[in-house]
N, C-alpha and C positions, 0 to 999 in steps of 0.2 A: 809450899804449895803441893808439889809432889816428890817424895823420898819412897824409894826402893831401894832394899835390903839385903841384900845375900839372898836375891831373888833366883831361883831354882823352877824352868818349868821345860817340859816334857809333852809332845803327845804321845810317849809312850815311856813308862819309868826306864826304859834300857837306854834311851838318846835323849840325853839332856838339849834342847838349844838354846838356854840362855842356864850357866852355870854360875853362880855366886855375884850374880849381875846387880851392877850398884848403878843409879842416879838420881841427882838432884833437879831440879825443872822449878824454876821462880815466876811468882806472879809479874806483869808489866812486861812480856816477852813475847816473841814471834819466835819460834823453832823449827828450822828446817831440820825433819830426820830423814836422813838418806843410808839409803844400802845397795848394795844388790840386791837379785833376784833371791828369794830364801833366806837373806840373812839375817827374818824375824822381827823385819819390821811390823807389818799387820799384825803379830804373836802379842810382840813389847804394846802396841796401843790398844790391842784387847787386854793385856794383863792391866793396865792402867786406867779403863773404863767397866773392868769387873765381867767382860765377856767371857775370860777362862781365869781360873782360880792356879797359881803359884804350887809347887810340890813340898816348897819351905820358904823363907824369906816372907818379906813384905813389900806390897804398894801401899804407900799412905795418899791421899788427897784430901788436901786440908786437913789433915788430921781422922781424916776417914779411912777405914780398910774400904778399898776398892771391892775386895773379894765378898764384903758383905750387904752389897749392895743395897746400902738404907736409901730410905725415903731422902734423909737432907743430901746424903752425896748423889742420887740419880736426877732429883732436880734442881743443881747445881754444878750439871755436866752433859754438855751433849756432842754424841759422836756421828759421825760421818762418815760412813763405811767407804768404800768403793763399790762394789756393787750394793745398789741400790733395787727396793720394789715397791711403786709409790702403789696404793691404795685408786679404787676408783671413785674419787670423789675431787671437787673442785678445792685450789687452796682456802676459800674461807671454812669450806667445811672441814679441809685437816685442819684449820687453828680453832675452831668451833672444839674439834675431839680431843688437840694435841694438848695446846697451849695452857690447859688449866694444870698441867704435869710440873710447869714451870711457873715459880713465882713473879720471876722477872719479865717475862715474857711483856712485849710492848707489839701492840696491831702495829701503830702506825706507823713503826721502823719495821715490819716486815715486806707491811705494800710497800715503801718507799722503795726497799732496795729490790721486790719486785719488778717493781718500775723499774729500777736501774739499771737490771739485767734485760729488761725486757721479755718479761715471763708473761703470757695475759692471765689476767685474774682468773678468769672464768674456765679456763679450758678445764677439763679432768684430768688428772694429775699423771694417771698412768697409760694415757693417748696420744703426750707428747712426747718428742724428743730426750733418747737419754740424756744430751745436754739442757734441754730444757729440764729436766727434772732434777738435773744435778744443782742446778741455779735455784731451781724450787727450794731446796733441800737448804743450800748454803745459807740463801735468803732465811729460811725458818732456823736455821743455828745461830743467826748473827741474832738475831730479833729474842732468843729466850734471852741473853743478859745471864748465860751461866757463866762464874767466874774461869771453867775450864773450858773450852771448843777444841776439841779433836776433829782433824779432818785427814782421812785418808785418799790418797791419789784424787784431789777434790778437782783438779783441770781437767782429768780423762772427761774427753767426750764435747771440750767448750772449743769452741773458735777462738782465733786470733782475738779478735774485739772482745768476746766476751773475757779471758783471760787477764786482758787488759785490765777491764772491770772492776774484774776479782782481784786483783792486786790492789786497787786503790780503794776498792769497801774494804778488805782487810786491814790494812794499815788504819784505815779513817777509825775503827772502831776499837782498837789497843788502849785499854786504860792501863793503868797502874793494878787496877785490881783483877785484872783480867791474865791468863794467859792462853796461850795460842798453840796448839801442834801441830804441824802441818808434814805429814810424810808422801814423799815424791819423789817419781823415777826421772820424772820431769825435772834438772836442779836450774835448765835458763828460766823456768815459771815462778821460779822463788826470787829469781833477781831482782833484790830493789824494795824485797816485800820481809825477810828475813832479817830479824836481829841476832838472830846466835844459832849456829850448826851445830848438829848432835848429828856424828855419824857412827852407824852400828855396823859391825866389820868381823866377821868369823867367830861372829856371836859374841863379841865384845863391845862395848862403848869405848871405841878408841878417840876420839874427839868430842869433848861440850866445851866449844868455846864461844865465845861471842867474837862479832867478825871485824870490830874495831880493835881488839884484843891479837889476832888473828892476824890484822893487818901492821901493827906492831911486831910481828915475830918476822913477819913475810913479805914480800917483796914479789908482786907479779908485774910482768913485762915480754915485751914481746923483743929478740933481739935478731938480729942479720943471721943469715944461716950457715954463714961463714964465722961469726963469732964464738970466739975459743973461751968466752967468759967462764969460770967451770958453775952450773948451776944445781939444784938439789932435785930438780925434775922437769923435763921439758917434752913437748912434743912439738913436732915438726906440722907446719900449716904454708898454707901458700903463700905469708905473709914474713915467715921466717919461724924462729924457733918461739913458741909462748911457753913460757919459763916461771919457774920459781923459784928464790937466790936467798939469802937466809938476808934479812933486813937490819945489817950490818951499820948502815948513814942514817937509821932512823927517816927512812924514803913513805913518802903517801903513797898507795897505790889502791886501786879497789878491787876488793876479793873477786878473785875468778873461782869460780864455787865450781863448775864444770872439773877444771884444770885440776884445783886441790883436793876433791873427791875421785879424779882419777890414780892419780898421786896417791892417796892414801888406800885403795880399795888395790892397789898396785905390792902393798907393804914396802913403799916409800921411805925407812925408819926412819933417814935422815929429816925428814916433812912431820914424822907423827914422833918423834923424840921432843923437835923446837917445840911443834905447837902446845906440845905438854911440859915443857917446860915454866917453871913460876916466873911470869914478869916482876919486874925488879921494880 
């Protein structure tokens, strides 16, 4: 689905921020990418939707260079910025203007999840709410049927409920031929909605794993704060120590995404050696 290459990009030839940067990203997926602040995430998801062009290396998608932005690869990819500027016009009139860009494009699953979010039809688009607008938006990515959806910080600006929402249209709409990107500073908004972590770290891809993989290496748990257990990273909560132990008894546990992204954005080696480690 998507391969990048000994990808090399710069906004200026003297600072590289992504130097001989490699990944793979498969169709049938949900990807939480997480970083800090700076550490090129919005960079990585414009290089991969063709908004800035590579200094060497390659994006592939589907077998498309990103960087040349054809006809089949723009409409069979649609992105999601964070800042958003909706038009002034009502959503039937953006899908009147948009929607013939996109072959897949389906009305009657966009009013639906319209509805779902609770967007009203008619309002002008750039009159309401940045959260409404942000829903507008998600609503019209779900509904083209491109096999790629990039969504950047796509929760800024939604409510509790709404957030909600969006975790269960997300999920409900994963085919096999589909894949999902979703990058967020937000990582409790990914819980529950993510199948595999990609975290970008001092301009590295230091983690793509997927989280049942993940959960096989690792072991999260919360333990007394008086327990000498020796762990590979923990931090102290009012509840005791929430921890993370190398998953030595083959233990269930479910990914703490918070915990383990702190852990690694920490240079944790002991946390980012296992998880790259090959399962046996």
């Amino acid at each position: 689905m998507i391969q990048i290459k000994d990808l090399n990009f710069g906004y200026s030839k003297k600072a590289l921020l992504f130097k001989n940067l490699n990944l793979n990203l498969s169709k049938g997926h949900i990807y939480g990418l997480l970083g800090k602040n700076g550490a090129g995430k919005s960079t990585l998801l414009h290089n991969i939707t063709g908004l800035t062009y590579p200094q060497s290396g390659y994006c592939f998608v589907n077998g498309l260079s990103s960087a040349d932005r054809s006809v089949d690869f723009l409409s069979d990819m649609y992105f999601i910025p964070e800042e958003i500027f909706m038009p002034a016009v009502t959503a039937a009139q953006f899908v009147k203007n948009t929607a013939p860009f996109y072959p897949q494009f389906n009305e009657d699953q966009f009013y639906g999840y319209i509805e779902e979010f609770e967007v009203p039809r008619e309002a002008v688009l750039d009159k309401m709410s940045f959260g409404q607008q942000k829903k507008a938006m998600i609503a019209f990515g779900l509904a083209t049927n491109t096999s790629l959806l990039v969504m950047d910080e796509p929760t800024n600006g939604l409510d509790i409920p709404s957030k909600v929402q969006f975790r269960k249209t997300i999920a409900s709409v994963l085919t096999e031929d589909r894949c999902v990107i979703i990058s967020t500073h937000q990582v409790r908004d990914l819980d529950s909605l993510i199948d595999t972590l990609v975290v970008l770290n001092d301009r590295e891809i230091v983690v793509n794993e997927a989280l049942d993989m993940i959960a096989e290496k690792l072991y999260f748990t919360t333990l007394e704060s008086d327990d000498k257990q020796a762990t590979l990273y923990h931090e102290d909560s009012i509840r005791g120590k929430n921890a993370i132990l190398a998953n030595a008894d083959n233990l269930y546990s479910k990914v703490d995404m918070e915990l383990l992204f702190n852990a690694i954005v920490s240079n944790n080696q002991s946390v980012i050696n296992l998880l790259n480690t090959p399962t046996k």
